[in-house]
Phi, psi and omega in degrees: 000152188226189197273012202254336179234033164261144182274145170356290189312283184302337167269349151274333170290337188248317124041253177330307196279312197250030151286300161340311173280359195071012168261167178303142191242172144294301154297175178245179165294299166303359130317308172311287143354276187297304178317294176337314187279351176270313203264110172291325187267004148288345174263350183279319195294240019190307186320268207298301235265308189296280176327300160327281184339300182285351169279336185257018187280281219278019174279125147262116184252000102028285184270135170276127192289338201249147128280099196307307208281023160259316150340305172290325178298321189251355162287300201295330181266345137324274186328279216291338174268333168310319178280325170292302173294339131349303192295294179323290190313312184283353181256339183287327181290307185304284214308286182347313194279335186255291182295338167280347155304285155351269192301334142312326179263320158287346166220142181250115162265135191296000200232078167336268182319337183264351159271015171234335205254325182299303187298324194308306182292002176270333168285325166285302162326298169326264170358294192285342205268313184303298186239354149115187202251131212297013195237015187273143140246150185245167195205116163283173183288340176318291167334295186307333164283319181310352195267332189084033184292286212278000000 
Protein backbone atom coordinates (compact mmCIF):
# COMPACT_ATOMS: atom_id res chain seq x y z
CA UNK A 1 0.00 0.00 0.00
CA UNK A 2 1.01 3.28 -0.76
CA UNK A 3 0.63 6.94 0.57
CA UNK A 4 -1.24 7.49 -2.66
CA UNK A 5 -4.04 5.06 -1.49
CA UNK A 6 -4.29 6.19 2.03
CA UNK A 7 -6.81 8.92 2.05
CA UNK A 8 -5.66 12.68 2.66
CA UNK A 9 -7.34 12.96 6.35
CA UNK A 10 -5.35 9.89 7.87
CA UNK A 11 -1.82 10.86 5.85
CA UNK A 12 -1.98 14.49 7.85
CA UNK A 13 -3.00 12.65 10.75
CA UNK A 14 -0.81 10.49 11.03
CA UNK A 15 1.74 13.61 9.52
CA UNK A 16 0.64 15.28 12.38
CA UNK A 17 1.54 12.56 15.35
CA UNK A 18 4.50 11.92 14.02
CA UNK A 19 5.87 15.51 13.94
CA UNK A 20 4.36 15.85 17.42
CA UNK A 21 6.64 12.86 18.48
CA UNK A 22 9.59 14.36 16.81
CA UNK A 23 9.90 11.90 14.17
CA UNK A 24 9.98 12.09 10.66
CA UNK A 25 6.70 12.61 8.43
CA UNK A 26 5.63 12.30 5.03
CA UNK A 27 4.29 15.45 5.12
CA UNK A 28 5.90 18.70 6.07
CA UNK A 29 4.29 21.17 8.40
CA UNK A 30 3.08 23.43 5.91
CA UNK A 31 1.25 20.48 4.09
CA UNK A 32 -0.11 19.84 7.32
CA UNK A 33 -1.11 23.32 7.62
CA UNK A 34 -2.71 24.22 4.27
CA UNK A 35 -4.72 20.87 4.84
CA UNK A 36 -6.08 22.20 8.26
CA UNK A 37 -7.29 25.17 7.45
CA UNK A 38 -9.70 23.33 5.06
CA UNK A 39 -10.41 20.52 6.72
CA UNK A 40 -12.96 20.76 9.95
CA UNK A 41 -12.60 17.44 11.05
CA UNK A 42 -9.03 16.68 10.64
CA UNK A 43 -8.46 20.29 13.02
CA UNK A 44 -11.11 19.16 15.34
CA UNK A 45 -8.89 15.59 15.51
CA UNK A 46 -5.65 17.88 15.49
CA UNK A 47 -7.04 19.75 18.44
CA UNK A 48 -7.54 16.53 20.81
CA UNK A 49 -4.46 14.46 19.59
CA UNK A 50 -2.39 17.85 20.43
CA UNK A 51 -3.88 18.15 24.10
CA UNK A 52 -3.31 14.19 24.52
CA UNK A 53 -0.04 14.95 23.69
CA UNK A 54 0.78 17.77 26.33
CA UNK A 55 -0.72 15.87 28.63
CA UNK A 56 0.90 12.81 28.39
CA UNK A 57 4.07 15.39 27.94
CA UNK A 58 3.72 16.94 31.22
CA UNK A 59 3.33 12.56 32.95
CA UNK A 60 6.46 11.70 34.67
CA UNK A 61 6.37 8.39 34.32
CA UNK A 62 10.16 7.65 35.72
CA UNK A 63 8.97 8.45 39.41
CA UNK A 64 6.25 6.65 40.75
CA UNK A 65 3.48 9.32 42.58
CA UNK A 66 2.66 5.67 45.21
CA UNK A 67 4.67 3.91 46.91
CA UNK A 68 3.38 0.41 46.33
CA UNK A 69 5.57 -1.98 48.20
CA UNK A 70 4.04 -1.28 51.53
CA UNK A 71 0.62 -2.21 50.51
CA UNK A 72 2.37 -5.20 48.82
CA UNK A 73 4.07 -6.10 51.96
CA UNK A 74 1.37 -6.34 54.07
CA UNK A 75 -1.03 -8.22 50.94
CA UNK A 76 2.09 -10.98 51.46
CA UNK A 77 2.06 -10.94 55.59
CA UNK A 78 -2.06 -10.97 55.36
CA UNK A 79 -1.57 -14.06 53.19
CA UNK A 80 0.79 -15.69 55.08
CA UNK A 81 -1.27 -15.41 58.58
CA UNK A 82 -4.18 -15.95 57.05
CA UNK A 83 -2.97 -19.41 55.45
CA UNK A 84 -1.22 -19.88 59.18
CA UNK A 85 -4.93 -19.90 60.30
CA UNK A 86 -6.50 -21.71 57.81
CA UNK A 87 -3.59 -24.33 58.97
CA UNK A 88 -4.29 -24.04 62.41
CA UNK A 89 -8.50 -24.05 62.01
CA UNK A 90 -7.97 -27.49 60.06
CA UNK A 91 -5.42 -29.16 62.42
CA UNK A 92 -7.58 -27.95 65.33
CA UNK A 93 -10.50 -29.86 63.48
CA UNK A 94 -8.50 -33.34 62.70
CA UNK A 95 -7.69 -33.21 66.31
CA UNK A 96 -11.24 -32.55 67.30
CA UNK A 97 -12.46 -34.78 64.98
CA UNK A 98 -9.96 -38.04 66.35
CA UNK A 99 -10.90 -37.36 69.48
CA UNK A 100 -14.19 -37.34 69.13
CA UNK A 101 -13.75 -40.60 67.25
CA UNK A 102 -12.07 -41.89 70.19
CA UNK A 103 -14.40 -41.02 72.58
CA UNK A 104 -17.05 -42.91 70.30
CA UNK A 105 -15.12 -45.64 70.60
CA UNK A 106 -14.62 -45.69 74.45
CA UNK A 107 -17.87 -44.70 75.25
CA UNK A 108 -20.74 -46.01 73.03
CA UNK A 109 -23.29 -43.36 73.25
CA UNK A 110 -26.86 -44.09 72.57
CA UNK A 111 -27.62 -41.26 70.49
CA UNK A 112 -26.63 -42.36 66.66
CA UNK A 113 -27.45 -38.49 65.48
CA UNK A 114 -25.58 -36.69 67.68
CA UNK A 115 -22.39 -38.83 66.28
CA UNK A 116 -22.66 -38.06 63.19
CA UNK A 117 -24.29 -34.60 63.35
CA UNK A 118 -21.67 -33.13 66.19
CA UNK A 119 -18.46 -33.66 63.53
CA UNK A 120 -20.45 -32.91 60.73
CA UNK A 121 -21.29 -29.59 62.13
CA UNK A 122 -17.61 -29.13 63.92
CA UNK A 123 -16.82 -29.51 60.06
CA UNK A 124 -18.76 -26.93 58.62
CA UNK A 125 -17.94 -24.44 61.27
CA UNK A 126 -14.14 -24.81 60.58
CA UNK A 127 -14.86 -24.95 56.75
CA UNK A 128 -16.85 -21.51 56.68
CA UNK A 129 -14.13 -19.95 59.31
CA UNK A 130 -11.51 -21.17 56.21
CA UNK A 131 -12.91 -20.36 53.51
CA UNK A 132 -15.86 -17.78 54.29
CA UNK A 133 -19.48 -18.20 53.49
CA UNK A 134 -20.30 -20.62 50.78
CA UNK A 135 -23.64 -18.48 50.14
CA UNK A 136 -21.89 -14.81 49.75
CA UNK A 137 -22.15 -13.86 46.59
CA UNK A 138 -19.46 -12.03 45.07
CA UNK A 139 -19.59 -9.84 42.14
CA UNK A 140 -16.44 -7.82 40.84
CA UNK A 141 -16.94 -4.40 39.41
CA UNK A 142 -15.57 -5.93 35.97
CA UNK A 143 -19.14 -8.13 36.14
CA UNK A 144 -20.91 -5.35 36.82
CA UNK A 145 -20.04 -3.64 34.16
CA UNK A 146 -20.43 -6.30 31.57
CA UNK A 147 -23.85 -6.57 32.73
CA UNK A 148 -24.37 -3.13 32.09
CA UNK A 149 -25.38 -2.31 36.18
CA UNK A 150 -23.04 0.59 36.30
Amino acid sequence: MTTKDIPICEQVQMAAMALLDGERANLTAADIDAHLTGCDGCRAAMAALTTLHSRLNRHDYESAEVDVWPGVRDAITSNALQSRRERQSVLGLAAVLALWRLAQLSIDLPAPVVNSVVPLALTVLVLWRVAGDPFAIQVTAHQLQREGVR
